[in-house]
KEBA-380428 format. One record per residue (C-alpha): residue number from 1; chain; x, y, z; residue in three letters. Coordinates in Angstrom, 1 decimal, padded with zeros to 4 digits, always signed. Layout:
<n=NUM	chain=A	X=X	Y=Y	Z=Z	res=ALA>
...
REM end
This chain:
<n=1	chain=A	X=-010.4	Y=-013.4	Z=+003.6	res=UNK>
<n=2	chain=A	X=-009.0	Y=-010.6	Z=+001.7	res=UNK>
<n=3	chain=A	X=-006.5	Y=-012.2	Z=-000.1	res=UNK>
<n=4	chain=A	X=-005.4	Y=-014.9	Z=-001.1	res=UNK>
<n=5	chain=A	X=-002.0	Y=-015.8	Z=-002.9	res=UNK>
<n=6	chain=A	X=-000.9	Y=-019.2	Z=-002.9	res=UNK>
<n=7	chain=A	X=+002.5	Y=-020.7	Z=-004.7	res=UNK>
<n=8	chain=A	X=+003.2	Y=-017.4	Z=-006.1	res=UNK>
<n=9	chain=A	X=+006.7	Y=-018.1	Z=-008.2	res=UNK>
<n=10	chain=A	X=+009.2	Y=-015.3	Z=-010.0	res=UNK>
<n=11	chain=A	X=+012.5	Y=-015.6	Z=-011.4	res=UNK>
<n=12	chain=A	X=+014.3	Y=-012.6	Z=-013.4	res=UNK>
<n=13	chain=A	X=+016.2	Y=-014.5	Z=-015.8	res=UNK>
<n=14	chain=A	X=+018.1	Y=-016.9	Z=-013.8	res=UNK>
<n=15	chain=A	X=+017.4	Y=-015.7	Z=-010.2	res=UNK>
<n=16	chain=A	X=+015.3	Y=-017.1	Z=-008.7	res=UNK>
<n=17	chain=A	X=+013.1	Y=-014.5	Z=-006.1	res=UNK>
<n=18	chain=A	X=+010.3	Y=-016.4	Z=-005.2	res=UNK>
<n=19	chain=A	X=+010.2	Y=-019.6	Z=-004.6	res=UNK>
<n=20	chain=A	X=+006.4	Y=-021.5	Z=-003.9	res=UNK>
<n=21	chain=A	X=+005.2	Y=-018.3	Z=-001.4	res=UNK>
<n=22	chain=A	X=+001.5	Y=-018.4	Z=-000.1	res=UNK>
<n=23	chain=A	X=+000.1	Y=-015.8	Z=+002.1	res=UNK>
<n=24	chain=A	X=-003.7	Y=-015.3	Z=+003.2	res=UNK>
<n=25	chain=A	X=-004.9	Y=-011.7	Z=+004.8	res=UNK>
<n=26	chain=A	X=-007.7	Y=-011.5	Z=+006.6	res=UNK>
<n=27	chain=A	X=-009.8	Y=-007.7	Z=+006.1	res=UNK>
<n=28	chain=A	X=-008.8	Y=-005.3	Z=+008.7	res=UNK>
<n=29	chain=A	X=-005.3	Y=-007.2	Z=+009.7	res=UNK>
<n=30	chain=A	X=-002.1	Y=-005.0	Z=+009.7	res=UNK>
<n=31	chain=A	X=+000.6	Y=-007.6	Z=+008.2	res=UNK>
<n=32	chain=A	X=+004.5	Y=-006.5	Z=+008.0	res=UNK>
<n=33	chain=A	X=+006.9	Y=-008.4	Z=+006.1	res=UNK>
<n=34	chain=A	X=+010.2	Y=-008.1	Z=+006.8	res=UNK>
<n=35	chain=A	X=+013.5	Y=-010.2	Z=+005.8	res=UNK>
<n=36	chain=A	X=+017.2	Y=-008.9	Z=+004.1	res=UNK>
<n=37	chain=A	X=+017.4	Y=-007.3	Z=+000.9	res=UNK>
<n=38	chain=A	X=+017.0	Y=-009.7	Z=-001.4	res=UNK>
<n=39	chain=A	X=+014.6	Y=-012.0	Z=+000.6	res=UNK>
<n=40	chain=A	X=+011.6	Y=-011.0	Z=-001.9	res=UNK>
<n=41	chain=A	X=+009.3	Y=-008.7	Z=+000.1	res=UNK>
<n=42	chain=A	X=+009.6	Y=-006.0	Z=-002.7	res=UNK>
<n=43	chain=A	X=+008.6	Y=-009.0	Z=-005.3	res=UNK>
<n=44	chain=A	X=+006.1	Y=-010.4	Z=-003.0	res=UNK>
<n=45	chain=A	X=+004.4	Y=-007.0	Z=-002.3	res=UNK>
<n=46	chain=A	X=+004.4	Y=-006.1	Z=-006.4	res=UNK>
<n=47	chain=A	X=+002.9	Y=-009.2	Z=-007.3	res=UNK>
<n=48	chain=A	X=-000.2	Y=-009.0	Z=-004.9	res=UNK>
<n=49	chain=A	X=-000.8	Y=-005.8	Z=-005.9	res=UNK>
<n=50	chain=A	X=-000.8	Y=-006.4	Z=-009.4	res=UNK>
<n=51	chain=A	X=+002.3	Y=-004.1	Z=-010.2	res=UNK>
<n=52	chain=A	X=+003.7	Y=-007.2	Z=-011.7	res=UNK>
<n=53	chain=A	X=+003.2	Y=-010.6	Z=-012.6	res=UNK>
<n=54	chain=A	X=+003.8	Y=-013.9	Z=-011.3	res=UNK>
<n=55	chain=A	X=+005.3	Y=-016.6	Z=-013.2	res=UNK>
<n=56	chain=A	X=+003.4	Y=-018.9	Z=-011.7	res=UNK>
<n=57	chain=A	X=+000.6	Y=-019.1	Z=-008.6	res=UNK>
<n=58	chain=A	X=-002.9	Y=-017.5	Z=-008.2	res=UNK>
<n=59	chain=A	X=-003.6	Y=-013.9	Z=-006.2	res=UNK>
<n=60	chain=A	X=-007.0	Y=-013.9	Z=-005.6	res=UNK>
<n=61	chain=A	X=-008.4	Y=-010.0	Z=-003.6	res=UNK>
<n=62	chain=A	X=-011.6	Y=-009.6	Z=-002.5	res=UNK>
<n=63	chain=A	X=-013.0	Y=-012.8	Z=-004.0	res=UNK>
<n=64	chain=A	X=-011.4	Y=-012.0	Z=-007.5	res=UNK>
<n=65	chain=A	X=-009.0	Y=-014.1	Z=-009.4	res=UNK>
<n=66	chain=A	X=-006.7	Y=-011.3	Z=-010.8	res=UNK>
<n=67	chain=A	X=-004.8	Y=-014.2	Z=-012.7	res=UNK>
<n=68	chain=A	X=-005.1	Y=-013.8	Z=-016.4	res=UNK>
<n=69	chain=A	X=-006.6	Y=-010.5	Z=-016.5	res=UNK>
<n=70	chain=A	X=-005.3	Y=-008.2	Z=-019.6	res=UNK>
<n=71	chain=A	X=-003.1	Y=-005.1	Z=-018.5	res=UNK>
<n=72	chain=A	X=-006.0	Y=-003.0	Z=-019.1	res=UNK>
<n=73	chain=A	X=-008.2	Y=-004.4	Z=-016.8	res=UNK>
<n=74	chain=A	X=-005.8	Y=-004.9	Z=-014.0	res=UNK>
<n=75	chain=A	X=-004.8	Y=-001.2	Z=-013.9	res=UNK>
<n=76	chain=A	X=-008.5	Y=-000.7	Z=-013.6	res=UNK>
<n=77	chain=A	X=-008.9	Y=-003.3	Z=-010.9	res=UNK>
<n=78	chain=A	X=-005.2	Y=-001.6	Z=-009.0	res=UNK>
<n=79	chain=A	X=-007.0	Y=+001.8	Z=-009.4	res=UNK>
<n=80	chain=A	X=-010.7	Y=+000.6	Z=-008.1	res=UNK>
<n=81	chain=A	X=-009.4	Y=-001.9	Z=-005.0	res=UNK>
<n=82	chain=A	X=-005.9	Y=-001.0	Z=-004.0	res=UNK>
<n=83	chain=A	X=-003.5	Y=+001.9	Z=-002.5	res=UNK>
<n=84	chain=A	X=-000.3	Y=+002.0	Z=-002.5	res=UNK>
<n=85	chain=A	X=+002.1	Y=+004.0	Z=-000.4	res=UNK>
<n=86	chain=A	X=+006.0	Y=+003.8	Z=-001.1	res=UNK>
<n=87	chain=A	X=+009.1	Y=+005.0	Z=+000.3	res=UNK>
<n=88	chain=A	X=+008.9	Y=+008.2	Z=-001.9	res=UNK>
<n=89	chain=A	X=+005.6	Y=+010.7	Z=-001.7	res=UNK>
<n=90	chain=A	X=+005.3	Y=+010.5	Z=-005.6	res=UNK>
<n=91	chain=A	X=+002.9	Y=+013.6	Z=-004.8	res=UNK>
<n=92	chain=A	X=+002.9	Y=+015.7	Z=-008.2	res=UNK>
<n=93	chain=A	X=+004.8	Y=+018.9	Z=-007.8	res=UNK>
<n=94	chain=A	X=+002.4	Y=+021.1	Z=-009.4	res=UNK>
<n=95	chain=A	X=-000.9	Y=+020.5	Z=-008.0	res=UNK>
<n=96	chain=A	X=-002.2	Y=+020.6	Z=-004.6	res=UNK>
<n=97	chain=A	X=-002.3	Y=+018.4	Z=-001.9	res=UNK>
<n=98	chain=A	X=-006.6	Y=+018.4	Z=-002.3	res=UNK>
<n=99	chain=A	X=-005.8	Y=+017.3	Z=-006.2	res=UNK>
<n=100	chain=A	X=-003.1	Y=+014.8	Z=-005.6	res=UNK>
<n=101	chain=A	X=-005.4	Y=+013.0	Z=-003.7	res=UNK>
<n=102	chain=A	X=-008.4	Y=+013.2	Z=-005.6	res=UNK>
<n=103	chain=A	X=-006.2	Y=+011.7	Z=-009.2	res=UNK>
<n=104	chain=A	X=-007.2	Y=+008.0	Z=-008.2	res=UNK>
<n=105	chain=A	X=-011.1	Y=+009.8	Z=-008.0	res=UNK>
<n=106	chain=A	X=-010.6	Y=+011.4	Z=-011.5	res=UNK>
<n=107	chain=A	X=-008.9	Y=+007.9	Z=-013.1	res=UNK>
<n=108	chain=A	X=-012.1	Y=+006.1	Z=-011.6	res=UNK>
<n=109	chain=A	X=-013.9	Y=+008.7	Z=-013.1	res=UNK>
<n=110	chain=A	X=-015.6	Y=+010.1	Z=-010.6	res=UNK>
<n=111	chain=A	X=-017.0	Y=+013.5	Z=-011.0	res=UNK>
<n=112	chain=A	X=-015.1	Y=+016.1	Z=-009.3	res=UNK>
<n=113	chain=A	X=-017.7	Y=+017.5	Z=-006.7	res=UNK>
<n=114	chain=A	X=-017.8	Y=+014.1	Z=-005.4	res=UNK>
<n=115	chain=A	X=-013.9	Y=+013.3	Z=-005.1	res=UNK>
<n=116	chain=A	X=-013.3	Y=+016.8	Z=-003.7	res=UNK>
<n=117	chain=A	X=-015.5	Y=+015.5	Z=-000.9	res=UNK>
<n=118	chain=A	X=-014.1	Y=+012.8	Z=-000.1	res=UNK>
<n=119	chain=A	X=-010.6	Y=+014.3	Z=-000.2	res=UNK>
<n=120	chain=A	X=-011.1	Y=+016.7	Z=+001.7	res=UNK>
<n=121	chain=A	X=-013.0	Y=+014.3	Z=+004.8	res=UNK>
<n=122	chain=A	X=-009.7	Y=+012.0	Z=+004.4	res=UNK>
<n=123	chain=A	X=-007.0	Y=+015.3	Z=+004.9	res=UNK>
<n=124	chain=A	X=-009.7	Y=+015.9	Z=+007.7	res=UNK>
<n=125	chain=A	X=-009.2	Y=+012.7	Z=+009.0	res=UNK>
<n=126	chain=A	X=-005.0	Y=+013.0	Z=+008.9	res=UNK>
<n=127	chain=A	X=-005.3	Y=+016.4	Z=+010.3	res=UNK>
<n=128	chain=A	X=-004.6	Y=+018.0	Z=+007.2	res=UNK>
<n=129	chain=A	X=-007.3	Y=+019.8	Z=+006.5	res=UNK>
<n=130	chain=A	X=-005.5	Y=+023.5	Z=+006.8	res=UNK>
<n=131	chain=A	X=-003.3	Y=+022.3	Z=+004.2	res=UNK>
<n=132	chain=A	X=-005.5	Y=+021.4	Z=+001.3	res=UNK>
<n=133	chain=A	X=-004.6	Y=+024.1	Z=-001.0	res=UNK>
<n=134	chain=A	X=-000.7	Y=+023.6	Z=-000.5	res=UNK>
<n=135	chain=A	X=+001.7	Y=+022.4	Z=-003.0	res=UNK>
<n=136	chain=A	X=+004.0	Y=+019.4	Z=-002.1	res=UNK>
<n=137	chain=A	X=+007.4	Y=+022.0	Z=-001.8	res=UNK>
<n=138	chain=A	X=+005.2	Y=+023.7	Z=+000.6	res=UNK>
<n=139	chain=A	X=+004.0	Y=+020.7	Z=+003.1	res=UNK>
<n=140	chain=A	X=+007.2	Y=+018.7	Z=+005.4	res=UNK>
<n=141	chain=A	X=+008.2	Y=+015.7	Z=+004.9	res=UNK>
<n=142	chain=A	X=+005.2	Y=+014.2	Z=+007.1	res=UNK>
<n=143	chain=A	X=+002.4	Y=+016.1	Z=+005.7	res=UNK>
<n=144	chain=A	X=+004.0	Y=+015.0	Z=+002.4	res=UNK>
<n=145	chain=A	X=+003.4	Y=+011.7	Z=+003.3	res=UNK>
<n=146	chain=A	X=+000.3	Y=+011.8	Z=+004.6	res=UNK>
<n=147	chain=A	X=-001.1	Y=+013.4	Z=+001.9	res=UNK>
<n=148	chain=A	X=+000.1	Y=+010.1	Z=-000.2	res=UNK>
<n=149	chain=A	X=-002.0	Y=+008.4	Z=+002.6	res=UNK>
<n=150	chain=A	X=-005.0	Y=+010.1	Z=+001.7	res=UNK>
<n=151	chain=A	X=-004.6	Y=+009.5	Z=-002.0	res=UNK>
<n=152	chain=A	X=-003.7	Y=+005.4	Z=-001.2	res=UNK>
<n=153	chain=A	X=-007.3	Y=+005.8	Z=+000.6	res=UNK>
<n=154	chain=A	X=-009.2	Y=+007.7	Z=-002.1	res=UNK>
<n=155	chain=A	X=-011.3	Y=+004.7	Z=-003.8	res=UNK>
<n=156	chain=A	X=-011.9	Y=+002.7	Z=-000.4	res=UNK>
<n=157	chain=A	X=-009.5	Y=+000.2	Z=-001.5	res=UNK>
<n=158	chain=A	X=-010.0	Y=-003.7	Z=-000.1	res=UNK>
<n=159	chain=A	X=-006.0	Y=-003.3	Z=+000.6	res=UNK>
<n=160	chain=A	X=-003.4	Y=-001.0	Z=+001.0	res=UNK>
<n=161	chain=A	X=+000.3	Y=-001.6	Z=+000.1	res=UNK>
<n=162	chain=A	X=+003.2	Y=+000.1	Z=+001.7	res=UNK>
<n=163	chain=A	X=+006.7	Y=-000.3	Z=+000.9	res=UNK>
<n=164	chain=A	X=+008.9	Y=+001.4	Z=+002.8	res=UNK>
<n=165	chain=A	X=+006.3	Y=+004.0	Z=+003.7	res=UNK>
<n=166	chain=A	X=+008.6	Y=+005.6	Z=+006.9	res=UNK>
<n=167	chain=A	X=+012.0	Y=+005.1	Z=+005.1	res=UNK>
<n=168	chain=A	X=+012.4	Y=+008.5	Z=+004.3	res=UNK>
<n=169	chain=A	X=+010.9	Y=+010.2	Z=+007.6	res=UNK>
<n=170	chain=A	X=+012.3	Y=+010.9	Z=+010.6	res=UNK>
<n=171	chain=A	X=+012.4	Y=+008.8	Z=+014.1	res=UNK>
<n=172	chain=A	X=+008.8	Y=+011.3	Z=+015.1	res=UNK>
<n=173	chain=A	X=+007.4	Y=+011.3	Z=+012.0	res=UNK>
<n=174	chain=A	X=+007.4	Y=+007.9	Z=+011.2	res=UNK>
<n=175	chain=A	X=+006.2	Y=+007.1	Z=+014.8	res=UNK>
<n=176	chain=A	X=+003.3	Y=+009.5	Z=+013.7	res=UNK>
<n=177	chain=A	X=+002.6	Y=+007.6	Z=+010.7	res=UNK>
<n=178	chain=A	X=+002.9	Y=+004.0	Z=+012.5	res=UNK>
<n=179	chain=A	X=+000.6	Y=+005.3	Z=+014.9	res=UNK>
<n=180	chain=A	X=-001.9	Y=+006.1	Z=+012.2	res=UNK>
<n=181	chain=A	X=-001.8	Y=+003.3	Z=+010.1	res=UNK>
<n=182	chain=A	X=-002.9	Y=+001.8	Z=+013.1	res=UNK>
<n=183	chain=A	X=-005.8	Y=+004.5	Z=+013.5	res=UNK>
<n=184	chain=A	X=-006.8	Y=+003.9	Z=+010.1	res=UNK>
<n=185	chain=A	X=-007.8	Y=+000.0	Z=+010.7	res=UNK>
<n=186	chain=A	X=-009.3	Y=+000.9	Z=+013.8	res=UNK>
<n=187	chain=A	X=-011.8	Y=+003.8	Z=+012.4	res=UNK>
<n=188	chain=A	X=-012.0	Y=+002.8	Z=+008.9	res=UNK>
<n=189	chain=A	X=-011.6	Y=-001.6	Z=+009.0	res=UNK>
<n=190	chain=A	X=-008.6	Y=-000.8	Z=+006.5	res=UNK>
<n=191	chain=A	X=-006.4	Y=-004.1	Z=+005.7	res=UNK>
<n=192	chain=A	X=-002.6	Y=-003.1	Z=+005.2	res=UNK>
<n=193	chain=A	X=+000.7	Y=-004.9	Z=+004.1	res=UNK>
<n=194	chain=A	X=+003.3	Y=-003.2	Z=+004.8	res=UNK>
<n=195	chain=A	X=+007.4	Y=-004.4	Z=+003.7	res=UNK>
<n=196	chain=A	X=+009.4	Y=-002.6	Z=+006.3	res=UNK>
<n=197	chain=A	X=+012.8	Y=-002.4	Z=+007.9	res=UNK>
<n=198	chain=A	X=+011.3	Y=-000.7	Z=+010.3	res=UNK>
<n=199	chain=A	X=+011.6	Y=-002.8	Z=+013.2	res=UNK>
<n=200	chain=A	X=+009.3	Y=-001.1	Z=+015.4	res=UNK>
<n=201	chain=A	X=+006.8	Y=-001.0	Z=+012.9	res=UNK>
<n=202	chain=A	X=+007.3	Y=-004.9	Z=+012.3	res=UNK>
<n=203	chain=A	X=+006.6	Y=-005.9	Z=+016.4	res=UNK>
<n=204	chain=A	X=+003.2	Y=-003.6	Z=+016.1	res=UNK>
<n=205	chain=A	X=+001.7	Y=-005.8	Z=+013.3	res=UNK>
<n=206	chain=A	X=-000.7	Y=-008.1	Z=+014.0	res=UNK>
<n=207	chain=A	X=+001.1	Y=-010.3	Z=+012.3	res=UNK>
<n=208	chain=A	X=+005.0	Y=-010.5	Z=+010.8	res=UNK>
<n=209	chain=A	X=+005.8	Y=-012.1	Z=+008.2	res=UNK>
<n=210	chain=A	X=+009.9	Y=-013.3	Z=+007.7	res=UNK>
<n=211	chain=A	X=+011.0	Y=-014.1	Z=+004.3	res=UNK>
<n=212	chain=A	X=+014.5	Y=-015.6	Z=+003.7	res=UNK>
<n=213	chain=A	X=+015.5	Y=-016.6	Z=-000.1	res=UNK>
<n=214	chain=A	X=+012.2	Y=-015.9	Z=-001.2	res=UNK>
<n=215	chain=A	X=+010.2	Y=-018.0	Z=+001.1	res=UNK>
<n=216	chain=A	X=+007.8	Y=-017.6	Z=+003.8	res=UNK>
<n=217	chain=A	X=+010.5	Y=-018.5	Z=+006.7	res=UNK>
<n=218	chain=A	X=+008.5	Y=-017.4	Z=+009.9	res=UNK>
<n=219	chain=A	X=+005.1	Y=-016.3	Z=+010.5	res=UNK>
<n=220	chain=A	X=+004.8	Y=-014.2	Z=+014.1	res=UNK>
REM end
């Protein structure tokens, strides 16, 4: 098992957004959760990956209790054992694509020989390997987002986290990037969760998960 997170709790002042949710992941499973706004897959997502904290509940990734660990070491333990893809590239405007995906590399502290290897084998991989020395204003939406897949991949993570990750594409590219998120567990043994509204991305999990009022309401 991957991870673990049982009777995770959160309130924001007096809402109440999750209410007593467990979920267990298995390595190399594709999960989606989906549900309304407001049902908590946002919450859900942020808390077991470490982006915020639970009020109450245990996450345990990998075989590692992240509960009680200081700030510092969790942003060390986000940066070594997860990625993260969002709605939103977040690619950084001035450098390349080749250097946005090696930053997790460089915060790990990896020497640069070494990340710029791997970089450029994972914009290989997404068939991006022409594009290494563009700048995000120069790659379409797609690459764009692709290259935020390599960079979610850079430190072999145990999980990767997507919210929203085809939101802003459109209908062909975010086929292409279902498609290889798919590819990914296949070649690679990659675990993803993935919140989406993204219906047709929701029926190709291996599992979907329904939340309604911040519980766990269906498991398909």
């Amino acid at each position: 098992m991957i991870l673990d997170a049982q009777n995770i709790t959160k309130s924001y002042g007096p809402l109440r957004v999750l209410n007593g949710v467990s979920l267990q992941v298995q390595k190399g499973e594709v999960i989606s959760i989906v549900g309304a706004s407001g049902a908590g897959k946002s919450t859900l997502l942020h808390i077991i990956g470490t982006l915020d904290k639970p009020d109450s509940g245990t996450v345990t990734i990998g075989g590692e209790s992240i509960s009680g660990k200081k700030d510092k070491a969790l942003a060390a333990f986000r940066n070594a054992k997860l990625g993260f893809i969002f709605q939103f590239h977040h690619l950084l405007p001035e450098f390349t694509a080749l250097e946005n995906v090696c930053i997790p590399a460089f915060i790990a502290g990896t020497k640069t020989a070494v990340a710029e290897k791997r970089a450029k084998e994972l914009l290989d991989l997404l068939k991006l390997g022409h594009r290494t020395g563009h700048k995000p204003n120069e790659l379409s939406g797609g690459e764009q987002q692709r290259v935020a897949v390599a960079r979610a991949l850079m430190n072999n993570p145990a999980i990767v986290m997507a919210d929203e990750p085809s939101g802003n594409l459109d209908s062909d590219n975010a086929r292409d990037l279902h498609r290889l998120f798919f590819d990914l567990r296949d070649q690679l043994g990659q675990t993803f969760i993935i919140v989406t509204h993204n219906e047709d991305l929701a029926q190709m999990a291996d599992r979907k998960i329904v939340m309604k009022d911040g519980r766990i309401a269906d498991a398909l």
